[in-house]
C-alpha positions in Angstrom: 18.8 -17.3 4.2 16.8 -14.5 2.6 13.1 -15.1 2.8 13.0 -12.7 -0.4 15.7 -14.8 -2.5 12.9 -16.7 -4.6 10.4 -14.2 -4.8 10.1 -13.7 -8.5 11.2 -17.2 -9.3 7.5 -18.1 -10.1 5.9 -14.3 -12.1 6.7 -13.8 -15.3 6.9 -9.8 -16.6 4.0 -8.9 -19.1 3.8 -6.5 -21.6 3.3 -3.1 -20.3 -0.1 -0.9 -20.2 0.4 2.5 -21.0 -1.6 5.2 -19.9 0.2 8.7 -20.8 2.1 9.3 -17.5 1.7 5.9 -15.6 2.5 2.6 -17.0 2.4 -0.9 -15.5 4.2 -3.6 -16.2 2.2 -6.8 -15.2 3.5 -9.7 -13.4 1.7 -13.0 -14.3 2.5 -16.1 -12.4 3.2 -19.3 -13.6 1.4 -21.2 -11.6 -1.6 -20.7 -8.9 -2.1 -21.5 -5.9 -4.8 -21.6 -3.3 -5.0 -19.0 -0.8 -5.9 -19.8 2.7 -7.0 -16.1 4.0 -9.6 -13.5 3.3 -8.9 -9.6 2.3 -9.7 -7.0 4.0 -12.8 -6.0 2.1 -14.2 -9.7 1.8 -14.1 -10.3 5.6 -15.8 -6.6 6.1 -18.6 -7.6 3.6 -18.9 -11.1 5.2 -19.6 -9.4 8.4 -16.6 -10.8 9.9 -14.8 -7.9 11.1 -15.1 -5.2 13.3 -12.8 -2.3 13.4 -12.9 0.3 16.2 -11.2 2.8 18.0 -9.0 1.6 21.0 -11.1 3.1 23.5 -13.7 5.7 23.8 -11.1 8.5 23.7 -9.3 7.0 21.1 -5.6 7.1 20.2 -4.2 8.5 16.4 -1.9 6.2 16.0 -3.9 2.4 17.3 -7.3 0.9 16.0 -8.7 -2.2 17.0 -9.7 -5.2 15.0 -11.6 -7.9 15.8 -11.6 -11.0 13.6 -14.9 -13.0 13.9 -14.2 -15.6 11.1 -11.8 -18.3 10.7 -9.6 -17.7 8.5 -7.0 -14.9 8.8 -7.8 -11.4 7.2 -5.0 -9.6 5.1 -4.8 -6.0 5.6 -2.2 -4.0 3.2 -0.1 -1.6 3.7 -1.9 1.8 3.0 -5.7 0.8 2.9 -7.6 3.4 4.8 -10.2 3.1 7.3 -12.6 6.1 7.7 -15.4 6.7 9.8 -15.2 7.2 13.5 -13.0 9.5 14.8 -10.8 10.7 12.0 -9.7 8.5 9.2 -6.5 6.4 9.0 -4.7 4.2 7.0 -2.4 1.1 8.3 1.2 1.7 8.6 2.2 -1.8 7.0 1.0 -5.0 5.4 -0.7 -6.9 8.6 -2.2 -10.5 8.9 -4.7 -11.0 11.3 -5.3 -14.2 12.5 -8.5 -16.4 12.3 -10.6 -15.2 15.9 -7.9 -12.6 17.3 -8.3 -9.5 18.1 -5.3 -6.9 17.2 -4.2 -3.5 17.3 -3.1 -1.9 14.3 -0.6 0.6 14.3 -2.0 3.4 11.2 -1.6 7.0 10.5 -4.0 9.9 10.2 -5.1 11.0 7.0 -7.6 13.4 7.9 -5.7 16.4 10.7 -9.4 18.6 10.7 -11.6 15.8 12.5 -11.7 14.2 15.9 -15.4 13.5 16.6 -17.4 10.3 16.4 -19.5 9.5 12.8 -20.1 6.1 14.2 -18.9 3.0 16.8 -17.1 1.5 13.6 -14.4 2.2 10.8 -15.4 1.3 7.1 -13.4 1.3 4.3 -12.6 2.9 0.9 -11.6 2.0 -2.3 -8.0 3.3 -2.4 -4.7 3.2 -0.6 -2.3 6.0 0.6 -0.9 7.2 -2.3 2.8 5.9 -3.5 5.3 8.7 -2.8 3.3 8.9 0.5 3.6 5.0 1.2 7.4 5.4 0.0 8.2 7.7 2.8 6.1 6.2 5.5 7.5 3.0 4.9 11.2 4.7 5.7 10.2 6.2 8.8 8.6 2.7 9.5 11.2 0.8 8.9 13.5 2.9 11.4 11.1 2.6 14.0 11.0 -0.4 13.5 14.6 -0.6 14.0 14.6 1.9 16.7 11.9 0.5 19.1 10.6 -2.6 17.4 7.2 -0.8 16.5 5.8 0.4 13.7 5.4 3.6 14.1 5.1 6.6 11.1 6.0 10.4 11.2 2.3 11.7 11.9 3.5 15.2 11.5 5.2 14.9 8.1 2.5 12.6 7.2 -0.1 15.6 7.3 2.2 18.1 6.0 2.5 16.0 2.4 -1.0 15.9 2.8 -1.3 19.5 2.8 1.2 20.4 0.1 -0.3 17.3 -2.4 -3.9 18.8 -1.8 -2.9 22.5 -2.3 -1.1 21.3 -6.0 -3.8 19.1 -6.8 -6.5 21.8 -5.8 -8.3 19.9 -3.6 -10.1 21.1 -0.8 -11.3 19.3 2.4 -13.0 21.1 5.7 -11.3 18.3 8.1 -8.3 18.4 6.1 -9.1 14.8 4.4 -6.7 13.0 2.4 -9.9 11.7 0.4 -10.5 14.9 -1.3 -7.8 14.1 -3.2 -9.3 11.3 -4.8 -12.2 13.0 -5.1 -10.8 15.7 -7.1 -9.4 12.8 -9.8 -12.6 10.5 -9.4 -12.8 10.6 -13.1 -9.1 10.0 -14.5 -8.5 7.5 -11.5 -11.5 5.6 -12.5 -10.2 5.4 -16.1 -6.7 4.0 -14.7 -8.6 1.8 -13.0 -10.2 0.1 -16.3 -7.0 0.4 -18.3 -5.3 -1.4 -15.5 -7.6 -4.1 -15.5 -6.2 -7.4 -13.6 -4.8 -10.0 -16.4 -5.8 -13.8 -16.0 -3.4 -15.0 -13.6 -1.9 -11.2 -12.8 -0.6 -11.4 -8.5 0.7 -8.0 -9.0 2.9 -5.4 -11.5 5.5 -2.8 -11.7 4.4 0.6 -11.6 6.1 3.5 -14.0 6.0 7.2 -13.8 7.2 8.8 -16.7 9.0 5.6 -17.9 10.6 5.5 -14.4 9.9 2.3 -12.0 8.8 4.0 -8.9 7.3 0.5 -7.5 6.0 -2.9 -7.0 3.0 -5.0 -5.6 3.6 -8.3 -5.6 1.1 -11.1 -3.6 0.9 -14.7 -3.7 -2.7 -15.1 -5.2 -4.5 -13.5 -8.4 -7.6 -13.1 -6.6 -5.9 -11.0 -3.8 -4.1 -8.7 -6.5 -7.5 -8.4 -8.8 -8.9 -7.3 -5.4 -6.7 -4.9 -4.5 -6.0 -3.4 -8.2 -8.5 -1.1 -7.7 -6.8 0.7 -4.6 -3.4 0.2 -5.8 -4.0 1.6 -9.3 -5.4 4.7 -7.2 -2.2 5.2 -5.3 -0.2 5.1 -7.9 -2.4 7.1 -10.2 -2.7 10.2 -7.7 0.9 10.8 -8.2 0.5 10.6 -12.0 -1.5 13.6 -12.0 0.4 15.6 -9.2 2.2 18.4 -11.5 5.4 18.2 -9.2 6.0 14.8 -10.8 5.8 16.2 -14.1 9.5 16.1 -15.2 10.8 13.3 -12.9 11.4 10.6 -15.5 10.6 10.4 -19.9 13.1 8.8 -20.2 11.8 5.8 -22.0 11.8 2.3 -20.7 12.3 -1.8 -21.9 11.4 -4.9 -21.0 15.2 -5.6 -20.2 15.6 -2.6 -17.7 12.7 -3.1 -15.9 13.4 -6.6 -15.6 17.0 -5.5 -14.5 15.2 -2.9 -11.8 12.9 -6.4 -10.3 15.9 -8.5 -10.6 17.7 -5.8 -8.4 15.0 -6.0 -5.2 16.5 -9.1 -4.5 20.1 -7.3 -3.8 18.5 -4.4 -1.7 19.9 -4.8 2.4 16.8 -6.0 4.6 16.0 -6.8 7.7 13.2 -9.6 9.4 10.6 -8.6 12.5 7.8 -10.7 14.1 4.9 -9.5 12.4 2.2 -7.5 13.9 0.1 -10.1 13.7 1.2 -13.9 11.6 4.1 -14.1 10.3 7.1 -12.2 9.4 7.8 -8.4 8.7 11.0 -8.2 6.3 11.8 -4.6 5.6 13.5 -3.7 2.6 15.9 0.0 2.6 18.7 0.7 0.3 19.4 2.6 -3.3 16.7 4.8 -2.8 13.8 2.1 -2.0 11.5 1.6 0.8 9.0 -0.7 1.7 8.3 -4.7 3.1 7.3 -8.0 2.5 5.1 -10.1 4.5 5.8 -13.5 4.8 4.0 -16.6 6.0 4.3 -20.1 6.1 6.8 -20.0 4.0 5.3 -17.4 1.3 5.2 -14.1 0.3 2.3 -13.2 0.9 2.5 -9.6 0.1 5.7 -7.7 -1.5 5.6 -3.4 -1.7 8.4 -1.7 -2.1 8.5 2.1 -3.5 11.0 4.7 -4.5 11.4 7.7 -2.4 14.0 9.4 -5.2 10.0 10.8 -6.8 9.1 11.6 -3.4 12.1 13.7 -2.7 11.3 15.7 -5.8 7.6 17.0 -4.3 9.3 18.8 -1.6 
């Protein structure tokens, strides 16, 4: 049976926010229910977490988390870690069990640096941007299917990197993906308000130009009103890159992005343990990318992204 089939049965589309390039179309559930987990960023500021390198000489593509607290700590996919060696961001949405200690498969987001600021990782208020996320989660997903780990392409990872910070003009001495937020602090802060979680929002359909390009969906309000502000960032980076300029104005409904939802459901996908609780289901066809997380018998956390915008940066 597919563990996606009833996903949407219970969010209701909303009408659309509008801000010049990016639009989002919110999706509002019907009903709440409790959450039995922590985010990432409430377990860090409850001092339940610690997140290292793997050893003293470190490895790119492995951190390690400890989990002090009960409850399990949802980490997703994107959400960057920086301090400590050289910053990262995880390769895929990951739920960490209450008292475990895991290793997280990420990516480098930062080629210039590989010296100690500190024993531990913070973290920051964004995620990996979306055509970034959109083509990591491809070459996940195949390594997935290759070797049954989640493994990125670290290489093409720095090299969008480089060509996203060159047309955004932003400049970093380690070669830091954060300069690039840094250089739109001001417009992705106003995204950020504009975008401004809904009573009873878990999540929304992200436009570029009128032109779906993705989705985060997650089984609680308070997750998604966490997580707005990272995910509006990723999506807004892309919004201001000038190679995305012409990709879409072509207008868009209610009706056809309702049509473009309806159609995840049809998209080919395949189910791995999860790295940590769980279940992995990756999600590849028609030009889409990305995963759902499921546990105990919910979605916990739904991404998946367009690489047709990505393509179009080259």
């Amino acid at each position: 049976m597919n563990p996606l089939a009833g996903v949407f049965d219970d969010v209701e589309l909303g009408d659309p926010v509008v801000a010049t390039a990016l639009s989002l179309f919110p999706l509002l559930a019907r009903q709440e229910r409790p959450r039995a987990y922590l985010t990432l960023d409430e377990a860090l500021a409850g001092q339940l977490l610690r997140i290292t390198e793997v050893s003293e000489h470190g490895r790119v593509s492995q951190l390690r988390l400890r989990n002090g607290g009960d409850a399990p700590v949802l980490i997703v996919d994107g959400e960057e870690f920086v301090g400590a060696k050289q910053n990262r961001i995880v390769n895929l949405t990951i739920l960490v069990a209450g008292k475990a200690q895991l290793d997280l498969p990420v990516s480098c987001v930062e080629a210039g640096r590989w010296h100690a600021e500190g024993p531990y990782f913070r973290t920051a208020p964004r995620a990996f941007y979306a055509s970034g996320r959109a083509a990591k989660a491809r070459e996940v997903t195949a390594s997935l299917q290759r070797t049954g780990t989640a493994v990125s392409d670290q290489r093409a990872i720095w090299e969008e990197i480089e060509a996203k910070s060159g047309r955004l003009k932003a400049s970093s001495p380690t070669q830091a993906c954060a300069a690039v937020y840094g250089r739109l602090e001001t417009e992705l802060e106003e995204l950020r308000r504009l975008f401004a979680p809904l009573p009873g929002q878990v999540g929304g359909v992200f436009c570029l130009w009128g032109v779906p390009v993705g989705i985060e969906l997650f089984d609680s309000p308070v997750t998604w009103a966490g997580l707005q502000p990272k995910l509006v960032a990723s999506y807004g980076v892309d919004a201001y890159d000038p190679a995305f300029a012409d990709v879409g104005r072509v207008g868009y409904t209610r009706e056809a992005v309702a049509a473009w939802v309806s159609g995840i459901r049809a998209i080919p996908y395949q189910a791995f343990p999860g790295v940590g609780l769980g279940t992995d289901v990756r999600l590849t066809g028609r030009g889409l990318h990305g995963g759902a997380l499921v546990w105990d018998e919910r979605v916990i956390h739904l991404s998946v992204l367009t690489t047709v915008h990505a393509a179009n940066a080259a």
